[in-house]
Steps between C-alpha positions, in 0.01 A plus 500: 500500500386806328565662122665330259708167515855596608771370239804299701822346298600207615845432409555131637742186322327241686265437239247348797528696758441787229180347375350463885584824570343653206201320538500554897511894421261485183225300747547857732430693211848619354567530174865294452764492239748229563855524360760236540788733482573829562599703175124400359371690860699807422387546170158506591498670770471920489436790719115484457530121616189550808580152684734295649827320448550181667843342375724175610858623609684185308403544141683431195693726317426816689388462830261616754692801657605591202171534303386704842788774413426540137115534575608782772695663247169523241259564820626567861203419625408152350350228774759179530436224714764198479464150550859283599642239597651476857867586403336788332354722837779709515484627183107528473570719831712737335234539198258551784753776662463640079134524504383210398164426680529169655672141484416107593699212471407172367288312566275799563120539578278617203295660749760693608649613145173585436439742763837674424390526132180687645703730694762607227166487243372797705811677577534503124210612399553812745823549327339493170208691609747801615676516195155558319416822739802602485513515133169655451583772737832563346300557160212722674690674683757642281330444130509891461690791630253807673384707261339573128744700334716450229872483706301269729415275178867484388655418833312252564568348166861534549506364875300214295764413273804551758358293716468162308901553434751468784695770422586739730325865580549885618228664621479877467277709635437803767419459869125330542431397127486109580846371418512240753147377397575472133799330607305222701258468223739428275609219748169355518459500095788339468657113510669583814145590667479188792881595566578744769491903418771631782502924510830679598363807593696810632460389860776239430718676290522743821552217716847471685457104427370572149783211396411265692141542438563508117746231439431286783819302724620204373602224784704677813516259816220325415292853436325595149264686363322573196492854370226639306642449157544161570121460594413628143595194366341366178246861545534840446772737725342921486767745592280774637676857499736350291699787422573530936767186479804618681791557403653173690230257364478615135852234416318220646214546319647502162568155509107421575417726212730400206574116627233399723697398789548626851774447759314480840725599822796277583477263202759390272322544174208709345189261419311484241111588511182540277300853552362741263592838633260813443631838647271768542685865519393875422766590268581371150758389292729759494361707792691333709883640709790263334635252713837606697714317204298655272285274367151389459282534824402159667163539408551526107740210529198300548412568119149350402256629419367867674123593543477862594130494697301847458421776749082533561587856358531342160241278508233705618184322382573172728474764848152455554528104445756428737377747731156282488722184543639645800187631637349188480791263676489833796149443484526065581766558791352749680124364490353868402320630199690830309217763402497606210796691305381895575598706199788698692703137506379429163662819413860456716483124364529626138732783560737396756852441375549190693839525579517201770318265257315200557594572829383855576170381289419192711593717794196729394293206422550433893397810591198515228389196694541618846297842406842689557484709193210672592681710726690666157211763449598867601400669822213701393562851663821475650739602234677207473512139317489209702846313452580262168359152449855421531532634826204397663576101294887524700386644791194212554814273403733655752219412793438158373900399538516665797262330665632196406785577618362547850283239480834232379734680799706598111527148400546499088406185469162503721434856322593315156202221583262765613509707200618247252758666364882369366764579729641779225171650460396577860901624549457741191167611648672523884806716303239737355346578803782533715370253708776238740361134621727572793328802639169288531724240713432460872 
């Protein structure tokens, strides 16, 4: 074996059979704690616990099964193996059905324990190892918000602060300025960060099934289904486009905003669940039409706490940064080199209003890349200016989805993988240039 000794708990009454065992396991090179009973197991053991649990079924007081929930319930993930007696299989096979990672009855081979140990050791220590990446990449990638100036500073101070709290958020801000980022970072800053993160975007408020896909169906003739609120469970739920809940759903969703509980189709009763819900929206409080009875809109129901996220108008000093950010992620996918920044984009980088946002700007930043702006200089001689960067950025656009399209026979979800983009984006971006999947159908 390689590394470090992995730590097992033994949790055995046989006062014997616990000693051979331990000494059996120690001889391979494990480090073992032995425990006669359970309760002294559980309050040793923790989430960074990086070995194995090997546990008798019969023990006193609490037993085996048991003490195999209540570690679940601290770490989902924790390695079990049980050892029983023969009137003990069945159960030892449901625990297996659980998760737990193997069982023997007694008398059983040390050999063979021993092996098992080894393979739950290293499955472990994979688990372990993951949780370590993905914490470091959750703090490099999102220790700092794009940009140098001084709104920059604050909101990322104040996402910060909200995000150590569970309380619940509205996101304001205009088309393209990063809501749905900021809300995601949030997630992963947060205690709720290894739970799921479930978008409701505008595609499913649209939806003819947008119930069913929301709320789920609870048990009809042996049929169910989870919806997606139900999948946010114990994470963090993001209404997208919050402010485009119809009519018909806005009742239903009261009850997940002020109580926390959701009736899914064809059940009885609402259930309860655990979610943090952020909303991201482009009005504010008080911008938005009263609801038909007059009151508060759905989305300032939700109370919280509201971050209002700033145009790249009014924060003019971070353009060339994330423009260089952008550049250099264009610059990794498509394998090319950009030249260097001539002083006519210099100039329309500065001055341009940016009225799409982080989107128009990466969508120059492709173009920059690809050599595209070049073509923005004016026709010497001829009278005429060549057409806007803007033009010339949605016309290359306009090629690159149609040929897709061609190319997918107007499948979404092909043209979705090609140009990894979310189903909402490439539909906004099919909208603006007029441009139907089904005329590219055979």
């Amino acid at each position: 074996m390689t590394g470090t000794n992995p730590p097992v708990m033994l949790i055995e009454d046989d006062d014997a059979l616990r000693e051979a065992t331990a000494q059996a396991l120690a001889l391979e090179g494990f480090s073992v704690e032995e425990f006669a009973e359970a309760g002294s197991a559980l309050r040793r053991f923790d989430e960074d616990f990086a070995g194995v649990v090997v546990t008798d079924v019969r023990l006193p007081g609490m037993d085996g099964i048991e003490l195999f929930e209540r570690l679940r319930e601290r770490d989902s993930e924790v390695q079990a193996i049980f050892t029983t007696g023969h009137g003990d299989v069945a159960m030892a096979v449901e625990a297996m059905k659980s998760g737990a990672a193997d069982f023997f009855t007694k008398p059983y081979p040390s050999g063979a324990l021993i092996e098992a140990v080894r393979r739950a050791a290293e499955k472990r220590a994979l688990v372990i190892e993951n949780r370590r990446l993905r914490e470091a990449l959750r703090h490099n990638a999102t220790t700092y918000l794009l940009g140098s100036s001084d709104q920059v500073h604050r909101l990322d101070r104040l996402v910060s602060e909200v995000a150590r709290t569970d309380i619940d958020i509205r996101i304001i801000g205009e088309n393209g300025v990063g809501k749905s980022f900021l809300a995601k970072r949030i997630h992963d800053l947060s205690g709720r960060h290894d739970r799921p993160f479930v978008a409701i975007d505008i595609g499913v408020w649209s939806n003819g099934d947008a119930e069913l896909l929301l709320f789920g169906r609870d048990r009809v003739e042996g049929l169910s289904r989870s919806g997606l609120i139900e999948r946010a469970q114990g994470g963090t739920l993001l209404l997208d486009d919050a402010d485009a809940v119809p009519p018909g759903l806005q009742g239903r969703f009261r009850a997940l905003l002020e109580n926390r509980t959701f009736q899914a189709l064809g059940a009885e009763r609402p259930r309860a669940i655990d979610i943090r819900i952020i909303a991201v929206t482009r009005s504010g409080l008080g911008e938005r039409e009263p609801t038909e009875e007059g009151g508060q809109s759905l989305v300032d129901r939700l109370g919280g706490v509201a971050i209002s996220v700033p145009a790249l108008r009014e924060r003019r000093e971070d353009v060339a940064i994330i423009f260089r950010y952008f550049v250099s992620q264009f610059e990794n996918q498509l394998g090319v080199q950009a030249a260097p920044l001539s002083k006519e984009d210099w100039t329309y980088l500065q001055s341009h209003g940016w009225p799409g946002n982080l989107r128009e700007l990466r969508d120059f930043a492709r173009a920059f890349v690809l050599g595209l702006t070049r073509l923005t200089q004016p026709i010497t001689g001829s009278g005429m200016e060549s057409p806007s960067l803007r033009e010339l950025v949605l016309a290359f656009e306009k090629n690159i989805l149609e040929d897709a399209l061609r190319k997918t026979d107007g499948q979404i979800a092909a043209v979705q993988r090609m140009l990894s983009l979310k189903r909402k984006t490439l539909y906004d971006k099919l909208a603006r240039h007029d441009l139907k999947p089904q005329d590219f159908r055979n």
